[in-house]
DOFI-459935 format. One record per atom (N, C-alpha, C, O): x, y, z. Coordinates in steps of 0.001 Angstrom, whole numbers, plus 500000, padded with zeros to 6 digits. Atoms other than C-alpha are relative to their C-alpha. Layout:
DOFI-459935
XYZ;...
END
This chain:
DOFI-459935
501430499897500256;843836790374410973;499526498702499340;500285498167498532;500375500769500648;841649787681409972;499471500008498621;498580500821498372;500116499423501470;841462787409406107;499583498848500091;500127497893500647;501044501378500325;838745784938405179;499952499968498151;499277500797497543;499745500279501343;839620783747401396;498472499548499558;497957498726500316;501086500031500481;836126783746399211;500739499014498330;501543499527497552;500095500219501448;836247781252395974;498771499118499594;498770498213498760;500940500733500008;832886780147396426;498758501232500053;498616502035500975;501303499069499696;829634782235395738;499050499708501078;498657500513501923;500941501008499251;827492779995397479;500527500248501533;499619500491502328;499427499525498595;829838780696400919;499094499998500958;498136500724500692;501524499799499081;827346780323403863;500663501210500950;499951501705501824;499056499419499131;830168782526405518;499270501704499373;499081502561500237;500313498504500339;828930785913403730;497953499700499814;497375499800498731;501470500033500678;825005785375403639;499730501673500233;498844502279499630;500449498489500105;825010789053404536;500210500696498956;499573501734498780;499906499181501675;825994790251401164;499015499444498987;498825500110497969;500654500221501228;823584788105399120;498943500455499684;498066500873500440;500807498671500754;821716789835396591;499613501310500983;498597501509501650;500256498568499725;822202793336397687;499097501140498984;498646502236499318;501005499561501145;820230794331394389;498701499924499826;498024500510498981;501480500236500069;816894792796395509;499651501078501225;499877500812502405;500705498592498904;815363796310397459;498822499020500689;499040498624501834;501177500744499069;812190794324398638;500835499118501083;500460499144502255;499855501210498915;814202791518400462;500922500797500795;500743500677502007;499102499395499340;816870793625401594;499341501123501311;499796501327502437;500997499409499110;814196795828403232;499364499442500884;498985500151501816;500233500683498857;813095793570405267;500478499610500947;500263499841502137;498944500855499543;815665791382405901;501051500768501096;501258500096502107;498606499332499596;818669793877407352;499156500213501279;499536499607502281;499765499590498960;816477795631409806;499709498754501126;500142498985502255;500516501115499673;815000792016411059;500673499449500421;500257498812501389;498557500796499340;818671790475411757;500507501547500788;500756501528501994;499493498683498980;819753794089413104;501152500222499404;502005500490500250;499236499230500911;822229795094410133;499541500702498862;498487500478498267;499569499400501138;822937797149407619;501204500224499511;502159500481500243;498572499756500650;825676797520404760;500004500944499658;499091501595499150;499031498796500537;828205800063404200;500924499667499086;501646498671499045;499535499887501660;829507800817400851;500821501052499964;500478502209500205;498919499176500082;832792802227400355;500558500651500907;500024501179501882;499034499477498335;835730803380402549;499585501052500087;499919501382501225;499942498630499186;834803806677402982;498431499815500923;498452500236502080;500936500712499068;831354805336404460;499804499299501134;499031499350502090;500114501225499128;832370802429405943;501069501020501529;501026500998502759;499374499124498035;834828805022408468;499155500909500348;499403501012501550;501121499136499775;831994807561408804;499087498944500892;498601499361501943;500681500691499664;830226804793409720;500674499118501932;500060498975502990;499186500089498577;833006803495412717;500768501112500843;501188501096502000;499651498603498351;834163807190413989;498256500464500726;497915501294501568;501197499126499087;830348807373414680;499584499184501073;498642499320501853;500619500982498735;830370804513416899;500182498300499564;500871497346499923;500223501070500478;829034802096414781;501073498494500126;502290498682500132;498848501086499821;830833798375415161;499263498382498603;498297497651498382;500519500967501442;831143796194411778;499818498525500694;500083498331501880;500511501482499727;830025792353411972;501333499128499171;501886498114499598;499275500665500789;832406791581409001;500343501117498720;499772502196498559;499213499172501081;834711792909405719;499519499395499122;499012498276499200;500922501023500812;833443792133402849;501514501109498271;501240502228497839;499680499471501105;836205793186399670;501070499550499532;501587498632500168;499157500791501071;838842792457396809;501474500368501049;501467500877502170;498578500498499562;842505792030397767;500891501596499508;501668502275500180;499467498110499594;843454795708396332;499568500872500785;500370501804500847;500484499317499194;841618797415398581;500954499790501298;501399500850501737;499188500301498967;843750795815401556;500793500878500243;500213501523501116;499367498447499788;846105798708401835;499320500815500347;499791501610501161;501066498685500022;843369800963401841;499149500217501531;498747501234502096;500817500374498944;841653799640404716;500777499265501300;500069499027502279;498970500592499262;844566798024406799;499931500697501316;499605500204502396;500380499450498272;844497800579409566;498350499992500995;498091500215502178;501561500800499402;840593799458410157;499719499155500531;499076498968501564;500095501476499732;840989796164409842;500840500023501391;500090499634502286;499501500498499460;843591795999412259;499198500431501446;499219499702502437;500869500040498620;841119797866415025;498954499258500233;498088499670501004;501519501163500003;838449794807414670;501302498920499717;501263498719498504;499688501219499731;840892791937415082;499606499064499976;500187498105499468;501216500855499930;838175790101415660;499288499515499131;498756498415499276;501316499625500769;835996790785412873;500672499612498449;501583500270497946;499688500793500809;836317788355409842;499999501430498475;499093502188498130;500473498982501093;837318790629406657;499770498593498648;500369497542498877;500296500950501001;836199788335403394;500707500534498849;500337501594498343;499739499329501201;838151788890400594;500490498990498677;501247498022498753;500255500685500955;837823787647397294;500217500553498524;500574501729498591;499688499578501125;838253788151393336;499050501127499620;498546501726500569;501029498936499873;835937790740391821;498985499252499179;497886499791499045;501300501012500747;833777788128389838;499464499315501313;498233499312501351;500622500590499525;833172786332392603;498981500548501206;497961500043501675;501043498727498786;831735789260395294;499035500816499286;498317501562499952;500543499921500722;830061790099392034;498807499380499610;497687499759499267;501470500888500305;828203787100391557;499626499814501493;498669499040501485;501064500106499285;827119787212395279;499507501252500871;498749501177501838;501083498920500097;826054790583395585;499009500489498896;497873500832499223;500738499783501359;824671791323392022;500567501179499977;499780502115500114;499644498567500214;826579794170391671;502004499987499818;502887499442500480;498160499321499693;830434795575390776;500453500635501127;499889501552501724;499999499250498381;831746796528393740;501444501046499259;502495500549498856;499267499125500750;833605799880392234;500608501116501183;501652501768501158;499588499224499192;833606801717395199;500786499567501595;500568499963502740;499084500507498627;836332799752397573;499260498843500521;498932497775500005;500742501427499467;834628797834400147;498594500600500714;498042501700500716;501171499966499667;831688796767401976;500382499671501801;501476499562502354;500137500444498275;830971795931405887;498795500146500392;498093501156500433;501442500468499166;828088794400407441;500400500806501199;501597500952501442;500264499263498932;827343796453410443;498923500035500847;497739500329500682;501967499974498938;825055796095413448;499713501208500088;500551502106500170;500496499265499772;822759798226413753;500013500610501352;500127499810502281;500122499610498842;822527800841416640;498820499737500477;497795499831499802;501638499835498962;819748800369419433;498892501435499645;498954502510500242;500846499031499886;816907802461418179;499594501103501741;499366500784502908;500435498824498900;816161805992420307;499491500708500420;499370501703499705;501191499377499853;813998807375421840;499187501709499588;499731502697500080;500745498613500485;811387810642420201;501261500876501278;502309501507501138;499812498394498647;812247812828423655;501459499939499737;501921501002499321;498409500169499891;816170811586423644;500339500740498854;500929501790499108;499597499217501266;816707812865420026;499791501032499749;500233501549498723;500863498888500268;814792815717420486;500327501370501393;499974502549501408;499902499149498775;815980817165424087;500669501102499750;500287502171500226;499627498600499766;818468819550423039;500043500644498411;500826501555498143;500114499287500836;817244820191419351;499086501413499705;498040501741500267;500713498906500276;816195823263417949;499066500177498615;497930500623498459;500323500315501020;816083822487414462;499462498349499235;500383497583498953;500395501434500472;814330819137413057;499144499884498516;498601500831497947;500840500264501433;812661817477409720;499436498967500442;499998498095501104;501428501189500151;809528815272409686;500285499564498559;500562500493497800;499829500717501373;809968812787406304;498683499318500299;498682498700501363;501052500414500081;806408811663405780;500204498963498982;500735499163497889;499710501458501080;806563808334404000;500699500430499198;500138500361498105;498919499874501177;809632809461401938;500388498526499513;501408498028499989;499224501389500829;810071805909399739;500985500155499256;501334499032498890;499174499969501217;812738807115397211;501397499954501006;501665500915501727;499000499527499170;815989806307399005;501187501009499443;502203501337500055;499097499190500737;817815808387396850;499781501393500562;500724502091500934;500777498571499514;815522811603397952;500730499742501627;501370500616502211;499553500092498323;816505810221401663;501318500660500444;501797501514501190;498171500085499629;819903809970401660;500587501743499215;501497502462499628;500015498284499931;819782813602400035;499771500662501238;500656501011502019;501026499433498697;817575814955402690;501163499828500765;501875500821500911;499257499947498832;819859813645405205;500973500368500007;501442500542501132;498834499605499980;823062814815403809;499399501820499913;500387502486500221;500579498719500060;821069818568403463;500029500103501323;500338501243501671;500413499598498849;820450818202406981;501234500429500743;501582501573501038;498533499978499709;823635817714408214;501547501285500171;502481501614500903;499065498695500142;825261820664406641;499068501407499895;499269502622499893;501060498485499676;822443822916406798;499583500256501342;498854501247501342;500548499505498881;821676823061410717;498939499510500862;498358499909501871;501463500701499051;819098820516411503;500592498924500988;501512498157500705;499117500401498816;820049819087414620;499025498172500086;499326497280500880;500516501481500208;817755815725413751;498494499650499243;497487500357499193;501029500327500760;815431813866411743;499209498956500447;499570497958501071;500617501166499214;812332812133412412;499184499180498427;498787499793497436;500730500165501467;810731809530409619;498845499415500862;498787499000502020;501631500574499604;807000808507409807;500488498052499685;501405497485499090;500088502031499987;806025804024410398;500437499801498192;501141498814497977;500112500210501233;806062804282406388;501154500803499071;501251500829497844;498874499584501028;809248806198405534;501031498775499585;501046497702500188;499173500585500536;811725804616403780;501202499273500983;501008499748502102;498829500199499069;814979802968405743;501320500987500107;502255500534499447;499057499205499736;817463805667406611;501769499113499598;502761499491498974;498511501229500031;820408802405406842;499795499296498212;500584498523497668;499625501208500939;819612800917403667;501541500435499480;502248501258500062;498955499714500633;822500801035401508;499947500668499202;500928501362499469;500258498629500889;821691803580398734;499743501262500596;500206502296500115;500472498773499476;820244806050400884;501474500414500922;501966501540500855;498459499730499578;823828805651403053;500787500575498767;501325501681498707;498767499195500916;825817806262400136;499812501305499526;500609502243499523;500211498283500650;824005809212398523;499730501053501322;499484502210500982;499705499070498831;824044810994402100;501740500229500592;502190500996501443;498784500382499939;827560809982402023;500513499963501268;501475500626501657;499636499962498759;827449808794405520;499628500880501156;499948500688502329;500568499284498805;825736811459407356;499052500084500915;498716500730501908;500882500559498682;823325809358408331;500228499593500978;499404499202501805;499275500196498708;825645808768410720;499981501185501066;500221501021502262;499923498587499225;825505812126412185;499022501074500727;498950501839501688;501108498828499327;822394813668411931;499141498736501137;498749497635500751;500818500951499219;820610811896415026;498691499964499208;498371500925498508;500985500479500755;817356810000413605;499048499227501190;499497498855502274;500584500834499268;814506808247415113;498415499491498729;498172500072497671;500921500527500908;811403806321413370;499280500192500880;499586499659501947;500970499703499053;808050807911415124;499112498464499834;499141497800498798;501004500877500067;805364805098416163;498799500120499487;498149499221498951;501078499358501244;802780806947414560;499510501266499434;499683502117500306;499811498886500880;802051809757412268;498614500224499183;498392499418498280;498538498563499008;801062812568412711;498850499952501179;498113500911501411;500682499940498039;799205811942416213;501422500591500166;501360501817500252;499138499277499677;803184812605416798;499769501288500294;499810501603501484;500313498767500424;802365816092415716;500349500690501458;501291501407501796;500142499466498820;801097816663419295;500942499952501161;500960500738502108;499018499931499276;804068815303420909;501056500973499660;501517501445500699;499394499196500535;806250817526419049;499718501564500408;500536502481500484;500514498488499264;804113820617420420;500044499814501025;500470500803501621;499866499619498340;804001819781423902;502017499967500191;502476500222501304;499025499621500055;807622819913423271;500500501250499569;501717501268499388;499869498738500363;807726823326422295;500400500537498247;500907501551497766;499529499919501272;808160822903418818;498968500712499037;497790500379499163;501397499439501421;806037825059415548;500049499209498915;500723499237497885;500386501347501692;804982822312413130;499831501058499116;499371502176499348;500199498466500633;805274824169409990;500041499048498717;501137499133498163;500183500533501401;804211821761406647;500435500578498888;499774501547498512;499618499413501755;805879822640403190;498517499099499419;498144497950499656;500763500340501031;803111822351400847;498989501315499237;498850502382499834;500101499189500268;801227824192398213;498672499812500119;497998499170499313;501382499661499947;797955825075399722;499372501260500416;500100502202500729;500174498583499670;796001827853400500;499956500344501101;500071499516502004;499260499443498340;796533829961403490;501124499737500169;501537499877501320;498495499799499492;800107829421403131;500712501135499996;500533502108499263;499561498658500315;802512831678404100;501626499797499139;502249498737499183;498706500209500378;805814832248402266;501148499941501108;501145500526502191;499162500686499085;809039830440403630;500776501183500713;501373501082501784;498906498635499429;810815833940404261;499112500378501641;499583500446502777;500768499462499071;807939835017406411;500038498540501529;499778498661502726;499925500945498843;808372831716408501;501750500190501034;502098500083502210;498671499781499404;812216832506408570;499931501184501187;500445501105502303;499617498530499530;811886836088409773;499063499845502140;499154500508503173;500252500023498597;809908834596412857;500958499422500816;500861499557502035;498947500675499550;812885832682413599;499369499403501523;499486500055502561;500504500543498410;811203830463416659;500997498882500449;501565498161499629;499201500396499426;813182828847419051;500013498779499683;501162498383499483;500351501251500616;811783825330417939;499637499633498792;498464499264498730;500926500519500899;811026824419414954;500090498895499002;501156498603498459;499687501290500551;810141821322413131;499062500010498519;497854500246498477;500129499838501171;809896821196409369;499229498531499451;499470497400499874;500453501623499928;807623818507407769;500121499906498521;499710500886497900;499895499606501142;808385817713404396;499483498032499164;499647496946499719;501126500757500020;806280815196402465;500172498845498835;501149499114498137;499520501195500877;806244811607400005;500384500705498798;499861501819498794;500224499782501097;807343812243396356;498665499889499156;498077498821498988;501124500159501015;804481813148393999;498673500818500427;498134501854500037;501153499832498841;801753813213396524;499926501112501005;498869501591501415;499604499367498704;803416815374399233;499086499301501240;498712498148501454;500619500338498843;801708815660402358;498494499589499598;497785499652498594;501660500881500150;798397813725403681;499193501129500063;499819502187500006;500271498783499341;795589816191404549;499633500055501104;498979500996501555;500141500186497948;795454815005408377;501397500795500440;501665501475501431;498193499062499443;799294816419408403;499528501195499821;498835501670500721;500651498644500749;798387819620406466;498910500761501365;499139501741502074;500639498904499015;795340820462408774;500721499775501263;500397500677502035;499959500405498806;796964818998411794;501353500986500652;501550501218501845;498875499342499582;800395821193411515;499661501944500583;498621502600500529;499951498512499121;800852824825413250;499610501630498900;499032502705499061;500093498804501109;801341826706409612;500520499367498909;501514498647498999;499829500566502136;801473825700405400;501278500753500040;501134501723500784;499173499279500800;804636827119404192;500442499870498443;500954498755498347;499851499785501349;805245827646400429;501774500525499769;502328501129500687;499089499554500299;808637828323398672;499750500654498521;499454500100497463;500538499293501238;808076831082396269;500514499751498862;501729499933498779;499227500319500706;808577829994393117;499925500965498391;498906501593498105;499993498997501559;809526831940389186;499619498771499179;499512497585499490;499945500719500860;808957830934385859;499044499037499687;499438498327498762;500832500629499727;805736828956386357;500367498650500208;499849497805499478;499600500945499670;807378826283387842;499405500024501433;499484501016502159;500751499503499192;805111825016390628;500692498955501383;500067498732502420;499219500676498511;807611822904393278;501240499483499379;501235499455498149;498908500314499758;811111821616393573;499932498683500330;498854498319500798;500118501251499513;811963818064394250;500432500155501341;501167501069501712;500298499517498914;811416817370397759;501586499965500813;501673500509501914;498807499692499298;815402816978398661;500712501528499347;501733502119499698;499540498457500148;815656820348396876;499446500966501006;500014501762501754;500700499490499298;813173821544398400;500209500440501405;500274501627501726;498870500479498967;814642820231401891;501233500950500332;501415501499501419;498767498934500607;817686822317400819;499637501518500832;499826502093501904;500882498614500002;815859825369400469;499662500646501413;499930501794501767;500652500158498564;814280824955403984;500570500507501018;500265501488501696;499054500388499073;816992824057406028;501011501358499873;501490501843500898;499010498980499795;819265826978404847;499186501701500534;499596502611501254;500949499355499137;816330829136405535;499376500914500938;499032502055501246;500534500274498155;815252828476408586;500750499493500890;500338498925501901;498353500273499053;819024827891410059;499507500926501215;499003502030501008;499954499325498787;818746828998413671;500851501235500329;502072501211500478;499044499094499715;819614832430414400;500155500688501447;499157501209501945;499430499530498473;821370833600417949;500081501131499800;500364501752498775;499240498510500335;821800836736419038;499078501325499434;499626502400499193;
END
């Protein structure tokens, strides 16, 4: 395997790791070259049994054992490895959790393709918190939603925080980024789907009463931190749903919430 020795921060050989700590540039930047980084071995193989194909290795010299049967299926594919001060000073960060790997991005896919043989789906309406994301998407995953769609203004599904705290299942649950939102809405119904908004307004009905209709389609829309939904989504969806709540506590955070939803409104056969 090729082992590329790092004793230089400056390296023009890793510009894909520098400052991984600045969120604004990194947001731009990754999807603009057509990567994103993966953080930590149990990621970074979640990330290659789903397809995915790394660009480059990016980690310390103990890890090598750890990662040896990887490396050796990318032959090709330069691993960088270096002290821990020095992948330190050119990410801005301890790297605590193993390694890293630049990774191209997959070819974005199409609404109908992601959507042909689901039953279950989530709408993320400008979700910015990637922390809430990368929840959401690991909720989805093991709760039954067969794919997620984010609005022009959600957050990045690939960044690197939102990967780790989904712990890779953004690899799994199929995803797509709609072109605009929620005109979508209507594509989503001529697909047979019941738009069905979480939020707390009036005329909603409770989430049980949405379960107990159990419809063959249905697509869950769940809305920014703080704000929730717009009120073009709200009037524009099929039905409000509410999650009843005790204790005068008047919502859940929205990857709890998410949670809540998804176990739900799990598709029932039969």
């Amino acid at each position: 395997m090729p082992l590329e020795i790092l004793t230089d921060a400056s390296d023009p050989r890793v510009t894909d790791y520098t400052g991984l700590t600045d969120t604004q540039l990194r947001r731009r930047r990754e999807p603009a070259e057509g990567l994103y980084i993966a953080e930590s071995t149990k990621v970074l193989r979640r990330a290659i049994d789903a397809g995915h194909t790394p660009r480059s290795f990016f980690l310390t010299d103990k890890w090598l054992p750890d990662l040896e049967d990887v490396l050796g299926r990318f032959p090709d594919v330069p691993a960088y490895v270096g002290s821990e001060a020095v992948l330190e000073e050119i990410t801005g960060f301890h790297l605590h959790r193993g390694a890293l790997a630049a990774m191209n991005r997959p070819a974005p896919r199409g609404v109908e393709d992601v959507l042909r043989e689901a039953h279950r789906v989530v709408v993320l309406e400008d979700m910015v918190d990637h922390t809430n994301l990368g929840a959401v998407f690991r909720s989805a995953a093991a709760l039954g939603i067969d794919a997620v769609l984010v609005t022009p203004r959600c957050a990045d599904p690939l960044y690197r925080r939102a990967i780790r705290v989904s712990m890779g299942t953004v690899f799994q649950v199929p995803w797509v980024r709609l072109e605009s939102w929620p005109d979508s809405i209507s594509t989503l119904r001529d697909l047979g789907f019941l738009v069905a908004a979480l939020a707390l307004e009036p005329g909603s009905i409770e989430l049980q009463e949405l379960s107990q209709r159990n419809p063959e389609r249905l697509a869950l829309v769940l809305g920014t931190e703080g704000e929730g939904l717009s009120p073009q989504t709200i009037e524009s969806s099929d039905l409000i749903v509410r999650i009843p709540m005790s204790n005068a506590v008047d919502s859940l955070n929205v990857a709890a919430a998410g949670a809540v939803a998804f176990w739900e409104c799990r598709r029932r056969t039969g």
